[in-house]
C-alpha positions, 0 to 999 in steps of 0.5 A, a space after each residue: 562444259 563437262 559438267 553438262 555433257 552427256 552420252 549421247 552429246 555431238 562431236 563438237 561437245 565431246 571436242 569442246 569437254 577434251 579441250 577443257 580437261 586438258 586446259 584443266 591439267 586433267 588430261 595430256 595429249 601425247 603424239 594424239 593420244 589421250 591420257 589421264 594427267 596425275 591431276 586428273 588420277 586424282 580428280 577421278 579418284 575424288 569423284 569415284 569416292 564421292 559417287 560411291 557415298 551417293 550410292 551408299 545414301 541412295 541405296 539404303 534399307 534397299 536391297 539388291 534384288 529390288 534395286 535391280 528391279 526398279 532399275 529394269 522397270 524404269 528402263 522398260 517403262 522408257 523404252 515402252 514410249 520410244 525411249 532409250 536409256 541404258 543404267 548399268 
């Protein structure tokens, strides 16, 4: 399940990735409150590092200025035809 939530998915999905990150030993519930587990410090800290080696490979010989650019177009181009999408 949350290899596929997104972030604008329904109660239930949310409820059902919660579940699974706890079942995973990611979160712990304490008197109702979420908290990251050290387990799940350390699943984020792998895939935060995995994130930033993806930015690096895709962000190559592109610079800020256009990077910054094509992200804005697209946005607009999105939501020109009813859409919404939010990058940032």
């Amino acid at each position: 399940m949350i290899e596929v939530i997104g972030p604008n998915d329904s109660d239930d999905a949310i409820r059902a990735a919660i579940d699974e990150a706890i079942a995973n030993g990611w979160i712990i519930r304490i008197s109702g409150v979420l908290s990251a587990s050290p387990a799940g410090r350390d699943i984020f800290r792998i895939a935060a590092d995995v994130q930033q080696e993806l930015e690096i490979e895709r962000r190559q010989g592109i610079s800020d200025t256009d990077y910054v650019t094509t992200i804005r177009t697209l946005q607009r181009t999105i939501e020109n035809v009813g859409g919404s999408a939010w990058h940032w």
